[in-house]
C-alpha positions as CSV (number, residue, x, y, z in Angstrom):
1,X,0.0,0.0,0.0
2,X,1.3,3.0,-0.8
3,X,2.4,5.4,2.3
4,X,-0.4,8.2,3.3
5,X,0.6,12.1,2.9
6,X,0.4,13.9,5.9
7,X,-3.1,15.2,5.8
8,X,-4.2,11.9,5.5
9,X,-2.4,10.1,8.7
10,X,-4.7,12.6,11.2
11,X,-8.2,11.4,11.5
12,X,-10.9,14.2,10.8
13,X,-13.7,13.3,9.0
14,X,-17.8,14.8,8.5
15,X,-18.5,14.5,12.3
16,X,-17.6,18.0,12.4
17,X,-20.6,18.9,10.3
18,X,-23.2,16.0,10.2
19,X,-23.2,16.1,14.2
20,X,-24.9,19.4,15.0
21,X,-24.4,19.2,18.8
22,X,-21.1,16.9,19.3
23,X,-19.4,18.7,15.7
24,X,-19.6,22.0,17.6
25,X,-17.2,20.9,20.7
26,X,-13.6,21.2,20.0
27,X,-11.4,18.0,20.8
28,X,-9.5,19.2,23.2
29,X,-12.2,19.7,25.1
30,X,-13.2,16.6,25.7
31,X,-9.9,14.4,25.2
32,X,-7.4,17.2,26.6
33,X,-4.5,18.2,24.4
34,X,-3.2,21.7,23.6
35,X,-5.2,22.7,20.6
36,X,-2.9,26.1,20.2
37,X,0.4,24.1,19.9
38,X,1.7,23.6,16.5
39,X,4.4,20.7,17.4
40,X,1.9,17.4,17.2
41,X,4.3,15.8,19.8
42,X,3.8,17.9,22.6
43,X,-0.1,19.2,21.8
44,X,-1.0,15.5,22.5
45,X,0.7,15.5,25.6
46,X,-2.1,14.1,28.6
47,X,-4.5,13.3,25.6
48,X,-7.3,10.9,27.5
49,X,-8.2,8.0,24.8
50,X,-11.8,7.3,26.8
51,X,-12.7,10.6,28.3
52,X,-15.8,9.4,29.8
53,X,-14.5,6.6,31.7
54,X,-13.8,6.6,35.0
55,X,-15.6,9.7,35.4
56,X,-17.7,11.6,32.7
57,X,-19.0,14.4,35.2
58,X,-16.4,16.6,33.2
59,X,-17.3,15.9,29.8
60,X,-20.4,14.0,29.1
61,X,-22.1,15.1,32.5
62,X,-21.5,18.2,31.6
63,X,-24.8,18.1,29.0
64,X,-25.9,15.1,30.1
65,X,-25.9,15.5,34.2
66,X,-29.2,13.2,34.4
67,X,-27.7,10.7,32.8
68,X,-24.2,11.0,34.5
69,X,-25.2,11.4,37.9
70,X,-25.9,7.1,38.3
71,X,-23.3,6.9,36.1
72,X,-21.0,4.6,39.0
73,X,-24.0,2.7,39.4
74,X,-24.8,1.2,36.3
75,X,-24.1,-2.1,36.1
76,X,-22.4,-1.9,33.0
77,X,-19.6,0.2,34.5
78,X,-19.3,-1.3,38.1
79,X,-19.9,-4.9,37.6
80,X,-21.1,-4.8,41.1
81,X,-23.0,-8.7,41.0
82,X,-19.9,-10.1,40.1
83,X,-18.0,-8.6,42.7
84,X,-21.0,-9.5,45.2
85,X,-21.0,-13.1,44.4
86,X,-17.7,-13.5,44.2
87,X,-16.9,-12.2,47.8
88,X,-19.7,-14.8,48.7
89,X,-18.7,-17.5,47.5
90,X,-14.5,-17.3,47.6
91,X,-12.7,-18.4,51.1
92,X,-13.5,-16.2,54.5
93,X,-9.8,-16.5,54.5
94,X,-8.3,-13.1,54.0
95,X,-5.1,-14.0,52.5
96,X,-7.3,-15.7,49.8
97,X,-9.8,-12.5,49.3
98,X,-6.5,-10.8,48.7
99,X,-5.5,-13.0,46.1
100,X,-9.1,-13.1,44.8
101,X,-9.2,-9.0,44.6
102,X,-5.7,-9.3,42.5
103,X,-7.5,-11.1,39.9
104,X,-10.4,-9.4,39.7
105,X,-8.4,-6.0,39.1
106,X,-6.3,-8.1,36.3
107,X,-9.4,-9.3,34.5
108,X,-12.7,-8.9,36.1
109,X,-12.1,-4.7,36.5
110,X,-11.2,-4.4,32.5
111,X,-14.3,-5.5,31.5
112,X,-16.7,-2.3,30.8
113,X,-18.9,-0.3,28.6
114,X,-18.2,3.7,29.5
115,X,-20.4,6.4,27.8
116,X,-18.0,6.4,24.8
117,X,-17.6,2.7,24.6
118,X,-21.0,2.3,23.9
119,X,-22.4,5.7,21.8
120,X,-18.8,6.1,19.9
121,X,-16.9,3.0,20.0
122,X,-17.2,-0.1,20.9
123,X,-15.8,-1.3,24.5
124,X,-12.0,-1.7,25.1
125,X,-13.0,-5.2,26.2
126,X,-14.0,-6.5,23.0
127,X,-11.0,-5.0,21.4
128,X,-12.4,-1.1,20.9
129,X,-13.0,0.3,17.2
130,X,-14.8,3.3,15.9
131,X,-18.7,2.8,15.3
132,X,-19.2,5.3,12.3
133,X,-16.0,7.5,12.4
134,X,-16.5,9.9,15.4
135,X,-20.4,10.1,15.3
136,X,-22.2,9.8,18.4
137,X,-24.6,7.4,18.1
138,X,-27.6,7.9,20.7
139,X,-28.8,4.3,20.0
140,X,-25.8,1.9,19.8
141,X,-25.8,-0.6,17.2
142,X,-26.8,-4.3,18.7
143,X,-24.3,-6.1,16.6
144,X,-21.3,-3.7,17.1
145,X,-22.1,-3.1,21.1
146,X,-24.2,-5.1,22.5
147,X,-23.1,-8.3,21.2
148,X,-20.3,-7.9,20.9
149,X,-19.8,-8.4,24.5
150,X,-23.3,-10.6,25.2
151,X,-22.1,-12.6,22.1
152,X,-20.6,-15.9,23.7
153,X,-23.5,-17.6,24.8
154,X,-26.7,-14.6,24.6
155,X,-26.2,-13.6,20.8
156,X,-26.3,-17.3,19.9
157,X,-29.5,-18.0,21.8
158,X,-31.3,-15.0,21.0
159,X,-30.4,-15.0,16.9
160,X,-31.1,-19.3,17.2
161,X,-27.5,-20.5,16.0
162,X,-26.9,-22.7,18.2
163,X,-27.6,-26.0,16.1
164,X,-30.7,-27.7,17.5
165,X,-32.2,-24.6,19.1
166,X,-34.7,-22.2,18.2
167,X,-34.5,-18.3,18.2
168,X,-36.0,-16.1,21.0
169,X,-39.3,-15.4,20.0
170,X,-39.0,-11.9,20.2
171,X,-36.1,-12.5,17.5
172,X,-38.5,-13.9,14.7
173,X,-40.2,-10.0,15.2
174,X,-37.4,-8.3,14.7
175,X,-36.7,-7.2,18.1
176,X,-33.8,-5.3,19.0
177,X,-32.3,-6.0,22.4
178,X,-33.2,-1.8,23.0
179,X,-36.8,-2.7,22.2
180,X,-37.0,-4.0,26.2
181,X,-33.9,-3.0,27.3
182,X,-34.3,0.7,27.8
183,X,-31.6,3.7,28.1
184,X,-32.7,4.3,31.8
185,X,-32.2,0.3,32.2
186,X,-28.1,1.1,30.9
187,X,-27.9,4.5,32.6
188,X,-28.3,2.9,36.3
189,X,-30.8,4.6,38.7
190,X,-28.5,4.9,41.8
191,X,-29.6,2.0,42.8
192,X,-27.2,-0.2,44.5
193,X,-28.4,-3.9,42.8
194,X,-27.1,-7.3,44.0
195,X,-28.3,-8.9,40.3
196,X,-29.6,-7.4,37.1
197,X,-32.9,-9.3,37.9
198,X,-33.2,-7.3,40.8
199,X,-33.3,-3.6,39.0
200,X,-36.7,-2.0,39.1
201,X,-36.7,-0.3,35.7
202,X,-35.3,-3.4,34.1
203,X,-37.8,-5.3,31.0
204,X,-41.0,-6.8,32.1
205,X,-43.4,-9.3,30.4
206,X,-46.2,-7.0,31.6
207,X,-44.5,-3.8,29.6
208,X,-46.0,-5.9,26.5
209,X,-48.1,-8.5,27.7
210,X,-50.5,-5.9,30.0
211,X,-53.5,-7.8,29.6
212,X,-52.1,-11.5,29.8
213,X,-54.5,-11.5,32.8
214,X,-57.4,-10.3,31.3
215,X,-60.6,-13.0,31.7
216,X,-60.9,-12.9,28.0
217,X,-57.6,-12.9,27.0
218,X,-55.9,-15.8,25.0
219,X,-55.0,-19.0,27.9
220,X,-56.6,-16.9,30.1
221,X,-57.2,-19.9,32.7
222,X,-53.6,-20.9,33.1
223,X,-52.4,-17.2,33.5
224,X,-55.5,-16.1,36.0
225,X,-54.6,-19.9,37.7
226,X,-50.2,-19.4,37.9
227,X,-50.5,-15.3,38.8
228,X,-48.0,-14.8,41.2
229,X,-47.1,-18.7,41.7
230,X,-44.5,-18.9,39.2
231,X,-42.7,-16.7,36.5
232,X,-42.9,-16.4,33.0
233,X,-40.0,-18.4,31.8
234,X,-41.3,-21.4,33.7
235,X,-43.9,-22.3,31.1
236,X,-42.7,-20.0,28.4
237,X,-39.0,-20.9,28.2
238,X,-37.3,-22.7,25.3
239,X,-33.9,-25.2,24.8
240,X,-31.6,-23.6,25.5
241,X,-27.4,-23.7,25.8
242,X,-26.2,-24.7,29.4
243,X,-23.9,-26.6,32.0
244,X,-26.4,-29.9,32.4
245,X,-26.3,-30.2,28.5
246,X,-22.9,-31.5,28.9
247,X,-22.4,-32.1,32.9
248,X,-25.3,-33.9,34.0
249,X,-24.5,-36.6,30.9
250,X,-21.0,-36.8,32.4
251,X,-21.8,-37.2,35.4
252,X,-24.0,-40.2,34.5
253,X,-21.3,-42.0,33.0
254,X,-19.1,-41.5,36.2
255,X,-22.1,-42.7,38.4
């Protein structure tokens, strides 16, 4: 390939005009710099590659302070039921919490989704990458975000590749995963959850389903007769990938 000229190496492209909030901020703004110094070397000197993360109060809270303010407790950025159940289930022994903490911060800690790893890029986790050159996107793409890092084992079930299993239902009508899983969902309330089933303005089957109860609804009977006794997935669930598919005929051979 031949070499780029100079003008072509720095990356500026139509964000400047076709975004007509975002194109009006200058970079340094938001990624630091000094946008008066002519030497490229020392302008970029304390550049920030992911200004929203660990804190966008400064930059993205800044416009967007009701999003920002639960920023730290979104589960997307603190991972807080992994740390839960970890701390549960590893050794009371502090000498092995020690060595548990270690390897969370190696691994566990690098795995997030900031502001701009989910409306710019995708997240560092899965390897980063531009979405659409430096447009913000307000809704992020489901195959460039969201499964990207929900791909091993959700994006297989969901889309039905897995050979032998059916789609999602909500799949074969063209559902998006933002169709029930909402901004405010992403964004964190401030809510401290031990789980993601726990959080309040997480999907429900009633969002859709509202009259599922109804006397003279479709399978009324069964619905009106299982209210409150059991969920949704009990009855309604499908194959699915798991543990047992492989484990359970294992352990039959060994017993």
């Amino acid at each position: 390939m031949e070499p780029l000229a100079p003008h072509e190496r720095v990356f500026v492209d139509s964000f400047f005009t076709e975004d007509e909030n975002h194109g009006k901020i200058g970079c340094h703004e938001c990624h630091g710099g000094d946008p008066d110094d002519a030497d490229w070397k020392t302008a970029h000197k304390g550049v920030i590659k992911d200004p929203s993360f660990p804190d966008p109060s400064n930059t993205c809270g800044s416009c967007h302070d009701d999003i920002a303010r639960h920023y730290k407790n979104s589960l997307h950025i603190n991972l807080g039921p992994f740390k839960k159940t970890i701390d549960k289930r590893s050794s009371v022994d502090e000498i092995v919490h020690s060595k548990v903490d270690d390897a969370r911060k190696s691994h566990c800690n690098s795995c997030h989704s900031s502001c701009g790893q989910c409306h710019i890029s995708r997240p560092e986790s899965v390897g980063g990458g531009l979405l659409d050159g430096h447009l913000f996107k307000k809704k992020p793409p489901m195959n460039l975000v969201c499964t990207a890092c929900h791909g091993s084992r959700i994006k297989n079930e969901y889309f039905g590749k897995n050979k032998g299993m059916p789609p999602d239902i909500h799949k074969e009508k063209y559902f998006k995963c933002s169709k029930c899983h909402k901004a405010d969902e992403m964004h964190g309330d401030g809510k401290d959850y031990a789980n993601r089933y726990e959080v309040e303005n997480g999907p429900k089957c009633l969002n859709c389903h509202a009259n599922i109860y109804d006397s003279k609804s479709i399978n009324a009977e069964p619905h009106i007769l299982h209210r409150n006794r059991v969920s949704c997935h009990v009855c309604h669930s499908v194959k699915y990938k798991n543990c047992y598919l492989c484990e359970f005929h294992f352990l039959l051979i060994i017993f």
